[in-house]
N, C-alpha and C positions, 0 to 999 in steps of 0.2 A: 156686740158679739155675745151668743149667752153661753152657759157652761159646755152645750154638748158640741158647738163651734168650736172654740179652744180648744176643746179634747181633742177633738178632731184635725187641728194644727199641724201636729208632727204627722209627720209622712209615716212613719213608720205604723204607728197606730191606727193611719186611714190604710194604709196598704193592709193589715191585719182585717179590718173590717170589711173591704173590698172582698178579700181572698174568702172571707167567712159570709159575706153575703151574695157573692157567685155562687157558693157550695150549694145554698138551699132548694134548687132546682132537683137535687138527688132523690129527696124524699116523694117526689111526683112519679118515681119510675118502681119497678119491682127492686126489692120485694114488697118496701112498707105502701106501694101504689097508693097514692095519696093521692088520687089524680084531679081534685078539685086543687090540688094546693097549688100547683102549674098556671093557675090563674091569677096567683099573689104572688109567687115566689121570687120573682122579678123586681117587684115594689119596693124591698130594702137598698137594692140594687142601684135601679132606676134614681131615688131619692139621694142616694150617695153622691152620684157622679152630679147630677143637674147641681148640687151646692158645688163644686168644684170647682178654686177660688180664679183659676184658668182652663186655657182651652189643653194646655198641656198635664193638666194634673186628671181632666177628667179623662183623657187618652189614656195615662196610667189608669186612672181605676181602673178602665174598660181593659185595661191590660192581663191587671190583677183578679179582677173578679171571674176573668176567662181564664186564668188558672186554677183558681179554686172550683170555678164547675166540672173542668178538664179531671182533675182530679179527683173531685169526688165521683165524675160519675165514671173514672174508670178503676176509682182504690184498688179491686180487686185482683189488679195487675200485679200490684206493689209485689208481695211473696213473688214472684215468677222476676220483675225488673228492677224492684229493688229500687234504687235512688235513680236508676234513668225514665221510673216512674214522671219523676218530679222535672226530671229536663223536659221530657215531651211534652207535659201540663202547661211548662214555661215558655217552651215553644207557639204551641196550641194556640194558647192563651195570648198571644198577640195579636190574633185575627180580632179581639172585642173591641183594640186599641179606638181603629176608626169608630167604631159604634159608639164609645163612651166620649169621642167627641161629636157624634150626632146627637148624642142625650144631649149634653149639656147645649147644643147650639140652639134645639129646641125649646128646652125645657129649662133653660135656667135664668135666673130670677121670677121675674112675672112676664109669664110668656102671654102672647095678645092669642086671640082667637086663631087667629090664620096658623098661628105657629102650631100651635095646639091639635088642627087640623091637619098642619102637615106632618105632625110627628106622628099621629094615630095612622101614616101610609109608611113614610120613611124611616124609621125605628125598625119594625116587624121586616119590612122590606134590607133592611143593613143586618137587622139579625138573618135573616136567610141566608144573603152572599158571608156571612161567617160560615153557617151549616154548608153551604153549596163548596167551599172550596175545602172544609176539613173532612167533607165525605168524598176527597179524594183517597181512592184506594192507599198511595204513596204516605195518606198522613193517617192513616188510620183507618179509615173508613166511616160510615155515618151512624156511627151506634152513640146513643142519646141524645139525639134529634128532639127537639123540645115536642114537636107534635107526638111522638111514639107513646108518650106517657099515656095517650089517651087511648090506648090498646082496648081498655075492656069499658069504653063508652059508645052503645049505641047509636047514639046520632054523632058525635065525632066520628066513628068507624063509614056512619056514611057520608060524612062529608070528605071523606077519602079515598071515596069511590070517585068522587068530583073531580078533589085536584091531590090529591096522596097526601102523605104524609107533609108533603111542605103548608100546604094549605092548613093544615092542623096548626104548625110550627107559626104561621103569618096572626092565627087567630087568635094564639092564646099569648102570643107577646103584643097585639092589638091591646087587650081586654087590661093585659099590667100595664100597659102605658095610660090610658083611663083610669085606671084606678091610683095610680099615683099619681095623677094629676088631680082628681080627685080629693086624696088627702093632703094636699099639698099647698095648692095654689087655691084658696076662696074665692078669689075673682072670675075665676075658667070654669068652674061645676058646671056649667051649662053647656058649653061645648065638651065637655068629658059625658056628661051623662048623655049631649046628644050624639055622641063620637058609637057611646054603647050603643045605643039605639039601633042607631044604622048597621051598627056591625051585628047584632040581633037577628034584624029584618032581614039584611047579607044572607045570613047562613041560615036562617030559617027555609028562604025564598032556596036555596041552594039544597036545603034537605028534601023540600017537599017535590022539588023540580027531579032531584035526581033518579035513576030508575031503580029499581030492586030486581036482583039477581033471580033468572028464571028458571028454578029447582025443577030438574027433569028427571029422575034419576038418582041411582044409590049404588056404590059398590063399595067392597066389604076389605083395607087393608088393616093387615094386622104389623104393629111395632114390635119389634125385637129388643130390648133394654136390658143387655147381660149386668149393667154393677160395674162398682169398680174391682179390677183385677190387676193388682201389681206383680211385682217379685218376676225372680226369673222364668224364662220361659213365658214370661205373660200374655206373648200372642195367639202360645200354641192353647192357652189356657182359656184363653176369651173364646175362642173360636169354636172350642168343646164346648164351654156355656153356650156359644150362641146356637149351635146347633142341638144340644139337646131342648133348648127352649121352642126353636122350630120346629121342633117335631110332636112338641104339645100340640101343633095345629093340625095335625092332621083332623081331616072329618070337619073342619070347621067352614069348608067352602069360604075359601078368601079368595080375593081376586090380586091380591099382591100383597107379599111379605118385604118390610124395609128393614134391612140391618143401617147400624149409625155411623157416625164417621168412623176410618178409622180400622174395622167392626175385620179388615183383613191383612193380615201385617206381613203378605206376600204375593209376588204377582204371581198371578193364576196361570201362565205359560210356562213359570218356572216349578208349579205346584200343582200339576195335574190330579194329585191327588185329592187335593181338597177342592179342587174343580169338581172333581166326582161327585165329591161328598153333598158338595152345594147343588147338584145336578140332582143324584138324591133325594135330595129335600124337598126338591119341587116337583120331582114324581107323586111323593107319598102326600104332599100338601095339597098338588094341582093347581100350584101358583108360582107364575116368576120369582125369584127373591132378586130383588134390588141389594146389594151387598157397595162397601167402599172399601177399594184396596189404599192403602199408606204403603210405597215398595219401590224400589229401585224398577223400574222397568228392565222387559228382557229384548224390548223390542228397536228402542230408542234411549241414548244415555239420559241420566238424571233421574232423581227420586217425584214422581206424583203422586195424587190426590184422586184417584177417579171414583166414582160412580161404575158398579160393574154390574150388567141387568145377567142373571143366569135363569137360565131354564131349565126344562127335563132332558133337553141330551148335551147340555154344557151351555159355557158363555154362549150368549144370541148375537154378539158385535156390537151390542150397542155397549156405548162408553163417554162417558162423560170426562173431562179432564179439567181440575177446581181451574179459574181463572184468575180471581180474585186471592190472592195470598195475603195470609196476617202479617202486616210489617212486624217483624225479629220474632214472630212466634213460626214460621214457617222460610224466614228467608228474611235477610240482614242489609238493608237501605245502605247502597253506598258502604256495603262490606267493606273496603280498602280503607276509610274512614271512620266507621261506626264496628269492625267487630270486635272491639273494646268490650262492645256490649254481652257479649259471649263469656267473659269473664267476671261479669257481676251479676248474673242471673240467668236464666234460662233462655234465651234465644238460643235460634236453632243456630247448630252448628253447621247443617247444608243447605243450600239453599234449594228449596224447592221447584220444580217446573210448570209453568205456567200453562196451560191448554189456549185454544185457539178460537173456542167458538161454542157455541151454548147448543143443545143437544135436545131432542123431545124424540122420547124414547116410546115405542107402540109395546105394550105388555100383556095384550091378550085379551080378548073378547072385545076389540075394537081401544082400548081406555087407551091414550096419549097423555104421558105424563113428562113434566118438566123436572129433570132434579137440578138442583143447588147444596153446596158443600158449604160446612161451617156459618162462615160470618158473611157470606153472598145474602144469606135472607134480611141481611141490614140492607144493602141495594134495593132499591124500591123499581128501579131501570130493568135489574137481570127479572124478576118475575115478571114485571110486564110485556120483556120479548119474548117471554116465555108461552105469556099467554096470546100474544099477537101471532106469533106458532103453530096456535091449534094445540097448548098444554091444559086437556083438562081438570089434571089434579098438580101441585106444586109438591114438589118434596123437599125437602132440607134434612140433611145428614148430618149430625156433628154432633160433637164431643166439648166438653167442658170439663174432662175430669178434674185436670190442674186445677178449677176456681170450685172445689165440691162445699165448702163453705162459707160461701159468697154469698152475693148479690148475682154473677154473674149468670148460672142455669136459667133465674125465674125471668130472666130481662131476657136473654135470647132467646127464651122459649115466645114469648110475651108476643116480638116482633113479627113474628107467622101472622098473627089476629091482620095487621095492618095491610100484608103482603095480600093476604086473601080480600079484603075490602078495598082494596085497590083497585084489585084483578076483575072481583066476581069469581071467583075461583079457588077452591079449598085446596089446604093448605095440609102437611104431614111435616111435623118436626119430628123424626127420628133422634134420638140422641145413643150413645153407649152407655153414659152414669144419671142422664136425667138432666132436666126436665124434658120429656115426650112430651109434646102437645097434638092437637089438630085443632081445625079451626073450618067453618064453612064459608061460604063464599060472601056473606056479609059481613064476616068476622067472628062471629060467634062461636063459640067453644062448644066442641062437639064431643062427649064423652069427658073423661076426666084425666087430670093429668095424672104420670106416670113421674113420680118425686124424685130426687136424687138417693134416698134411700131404698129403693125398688132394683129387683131383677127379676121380671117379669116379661109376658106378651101381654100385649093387648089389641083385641077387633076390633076397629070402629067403623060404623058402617057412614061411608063420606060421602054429602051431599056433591052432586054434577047438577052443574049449573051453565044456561048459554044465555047469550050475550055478552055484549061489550061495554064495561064501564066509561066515563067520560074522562076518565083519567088513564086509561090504556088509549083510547084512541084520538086525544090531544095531548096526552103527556106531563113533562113540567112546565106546567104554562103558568100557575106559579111563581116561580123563580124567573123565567123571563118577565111579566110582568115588574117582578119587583127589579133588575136592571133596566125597566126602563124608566121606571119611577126612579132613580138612583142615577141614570143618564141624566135624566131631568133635572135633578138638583144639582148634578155638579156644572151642567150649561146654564144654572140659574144665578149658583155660588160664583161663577166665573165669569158672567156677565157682571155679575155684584162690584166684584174685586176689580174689572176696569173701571169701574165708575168711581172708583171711590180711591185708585191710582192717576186718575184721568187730572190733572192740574186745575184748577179753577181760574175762570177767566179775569184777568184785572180789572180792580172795580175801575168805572167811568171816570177820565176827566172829565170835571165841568169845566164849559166856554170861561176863559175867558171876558173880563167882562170893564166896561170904561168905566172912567170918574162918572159919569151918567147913570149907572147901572144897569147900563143895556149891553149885550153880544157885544164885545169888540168884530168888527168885519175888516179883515187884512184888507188892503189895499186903499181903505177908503179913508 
C-alpha cells in the first residue's frame, strides 16, 4: 500500500476528497464555461471510487461526490436556503450511490477488456437514470445536466438536435470513463483508446447525418430588461421603468415586445388601469407586448405565474399559467413537513398555483410563439411540445434577481442555446435584472447579451426556421436506450448471482472396487 492509499484509509478524508472531486464538474458550466474541462472533470472522480476497498465504500463515494456536484452546482442558493442548501445536496446526492458502485464493479482493480467495454455503455447510461430522476420537477428539476455545459459548442449543439441534451450528457461521461481508464490501467489502453474511437466515428456519423435548420425568415422582438428595483412600492416602480422603456420603441417596427418574469405584480382584471397603459404601448409600438403577471388572481383563488399577451385594445385571452414551480422558491414540498424551511431562509410563504397545460399563442402577422416561465427552459420536454405545436419562436420569462451575484443569470441564460438546437427553433430569454439572451434555431447566439447590470431594450431580429429536428420527433430515446442497457445488466447481474448461489454438485463416488482391482459387481 503506498502513501496516497493510506491517506486515503480514513473515511473521513476519502469522504472529503469524494465531496471535492464531485464539485469539479461546476467549472464546465457558466460563468467560468470551461467546457472542454466536462470532458476530464469526472476522471478524479471516476479514479476515486474504482480503488474503493469494497463495493460498499465505493456506494458512499458515489454518494458523496453527488453531494459535492449537487452543491457546487447549485451554491448560489445558499444566501436564499441557507443550510437546507446542504440537506437537498445530501439528499440529491444519493442518486450517485448506485453509479459509484457501477464504477467500481467495472473498473476496479484490472478490469479485462469486456468490462472495459461495458463500462464505456453502462457508466454514461447510470449516469443519465441519475439526471432522469433528479430532473424530476418535485426534486428540483434538471439544471446542471452534465450535457448543458456544452451550450456554446457547435457540433455538441448539433448533436442535440439528434438526441438533446441527454445525448450530450451520455457522450461526455463516455469520453471520462476512457480517459480514466486510460491513466489508470496500462493493460486496457487499447480498448480505452478503441472505446474513443468508436465514440468519435458515433457522433461524427451523427453530426454529419443530422439535418440543419431551414432559415426562412426574420422578425424583429425587442427585450424589455428594467434592473433591479427594490424598496417599497417596487411593483408600481418596475412597471413605470418598464413602460417608459417601451415606449423607446416606438418607430422601431417590432413584431413583439417581451416583458420578464415577474415584469407585473397585479392581475390585470383587478387593474384595468395598467391594462390600458399596456394597451397603449402597443398602439404606439404596433406590437403585442407579451407581459408576466405574479398576482393573486381575480378569477380563480391562489397566487399564479402567467404569461399575459396584450394588444392594442387590451389583453387578447391568451394566457399562459407557469406549470412547472421552483420547489420552496415558489411553493413548499410537503409544506405540513418541510415549512420549517420558511424560517431559515426564503421559501415562499404561499404556495403557488399550478397551470394546466402549455399554450402557443398567435401574436400578429401570422408568428406562433411558445412561452415558458422561469426555470421551464431547464425542461428540454416543455420546448419540444412546444415546438411539436406549431411554436415558431420559444420565449422564456424570468427573473433571477435574488442570485444577481452569482453564477446563476449566465447558466440560465446559457440553457435557451440547448432548448433552441434541440427544437430547430429560436429562442428569447427575457429576464427583469439579466441575463437576456436569444439564441437561433442551431443554437447560436443572436445579438448580444443584455448583463445583469443593464436596464435597457434591445431589437433583435430572430431567425424562423422550419422543420423538425430528430429529437422533437423521436424524443428521449436517449434515456430509454440507456434503461434498456441498465435492464440488461441487472438480467445479466441476476443471472450471475444464481449461478454462483446455485450449490455445486457432489463430487463423484468412485466404484468400489475388489482385492483384484477390478469394479466390485453386487450380486456376483
Amino acid at each position: 500500500m503506498n502513501r496516497r492509499e493510506r491517506w486515503l484509509v480514513s473515511p473521513w478524508r476519502r469522504g472529503v476528497v469524494a465531496a471535492l472531486a464531485g464539485a469539479l464538474p461546476v467549472f464546465a458550466f457558466p460563468a467560468p464555461s470551461l467546457w472542454w474541462f466536462a470532458y476530464v472533470a469526472l476522471v478524479p472522480w471516476i479514479l476515486l471510487v474504482r480503488s474503493a476497498p469494497t463495493a460498499k465504500r465505493a456506494a458512499y463515494d458515489g454518494w458523496l461526490g453527488g453531494l459535492g456536484f449537487m452543491l457546487a452546482v447549485h451554491h448560489w442558493l445558499l444566501p436564499s436556503l441557507h443550510v437546507f442548501t446542504l440537506v437537498i445536496a445530501a439528499l440529491l446526492g444519493a442518486l450517485w450511490a448506485p453509479w459509484g458502485w457501477l464504477v467500481r464493479r467495472f473498473l476496479g482493480g484490472v478490469p479485462s477488456p469486456g468490462q472495459i467495454a461495458a463500462a464505456l455503455v453502462v457508466l454514461p447510461s447510470g449516469w443519465l437514470m441519475v439526471e432522469l430522476v433528479r430532473s424530476w420537477q418535485g426534486l428540483g428539476g434538471p439544471w446542471g445536466l452534465l450535457g448543458s455545459s456544452q451550450w456554446q459548442v457547435d457540433p455538441a449543439l448539433r448533436l442535440a438536435s439528434v438526441g438533446g441534451v441527454w445525448l450530450l450528457s451520455f457522450l461526455v461521461v463516455t469520453v471520462n470513463v476512457a480517459v480514466a481508464v486510460l491513466v489508470s490501467v496500462r493493460q486496457a489502453r487499447i480498448p480505452a483508446v478503441a472505446g474513443l474511437v468508436a465514440t468519435a466515428a458515433a457522433t461524427s456519423a451523427a453530426w454529419v447525418w443530422s439535418p440543419r435548420p431551414d432559415v426562412d425568415g426574420r422578425v424583429r422582438i425587442a427585450v424589455v430588461q428594467p434592473g433591479v428595483i427594490d424598496g417599497i412600492a417596487s411593483g408600481e416602480k418596475r412597471f413605470a421603468r418598464e413602460e417608459a422603456l417601451t415606449r423607446t420603441l416606438a418607430g422601431q417596427d417590432v413584431d413583439l415586445i417581451v416583458w420578464g418574469e415577474s415584469s407585473v405584480g397585479f392581475d390585470l382584471a383587478d387593474r384595468p388601469d395598467l391594462a390600458n397603459r399596456i394597451a397603449a404601448l402597443s398602439r404606439l409600438t404596433g406590437a403585442d407586448v407579451l407581459v408576466n403577471v405574479d398576482a393573486r388572481r381575480s378569477d380563480r383563488p391562489g397566487i399564479y405565474k402567467s404569461s399575459v399577451l396584450v394588444g392594442p385594445e387590451g389583453p387578447t385571452g391568451d394566457r399562459y399559467d407557469k406549470m412547472r414551480l421552483v420547489p420552496f422558491g415558489e411553493y413548499v414540498p410537503a409544506r405540513s413537513v418541510l415549512g420549517w424551511a420558511t424560517s431559515v431562509g426564503k421559501a415562499a410563504g404561499e404556495d403557488r398555483r399550478q397551470g394546466t397545460e402549455q399554450v402557443v399563442m398567435n401574436v400578429g402577422n401570422g408568428l406562433r410563439v411558445g412561452p415558458m416561465v422561469c426555470f421551464e427552459s431547464a425542461f428540454p420536454d416543455m420546448s419540444r411540445h412546444l415546438a411539436q405545436d406549431g411554436a415558431e419562436v420559444l420565449l422564456a420569462q424570468s427573473s433571477t434577481s435574488s442570485f444577481q451575484k452569482s453564477w446563476a443569470p449566465e447558466q440560465h441564460a446559457s440553457l435557451a442555446a440547448l432548448r433552441a438546437a434541440e427544437t430547430g427553433r429560436s429562442m428569447v430569454h427575457a429576464t427583469l435584472t439579466g441575463v437576456s439572451a436569444v439564441y437561433g434555431p442551431s443554437g447560436e447566439r443572436v445579438g448580444s447579451w443584455l448583463g445583469t447590470d443593464a436596464a435597457t431594450t434591445m431589437v433583435y431580429e430572430v431567425p424562423l426556421a422550419r422543420g423538425v429536428t430528430p429529437y422533437v420527433r423521436f424524443g428521449d430515446w436517449p434515456v430509454h436506450a440507456a434503461l434498456l442497457v441498465l435492464a440488461a445488466l441487472c438480467a445479466t447481474e441476476g443471472a450471475r448471482a444464481l449461478r454462483l448461489r446455485r450449490p455445486a454438485p457432489p463430487p463423484p463416488v468412485p466404484p468400489a472396487r475388489t482385492v483384484h482391482e477390478s469394479p466390485a459387481h453386487p450380486g456376483h
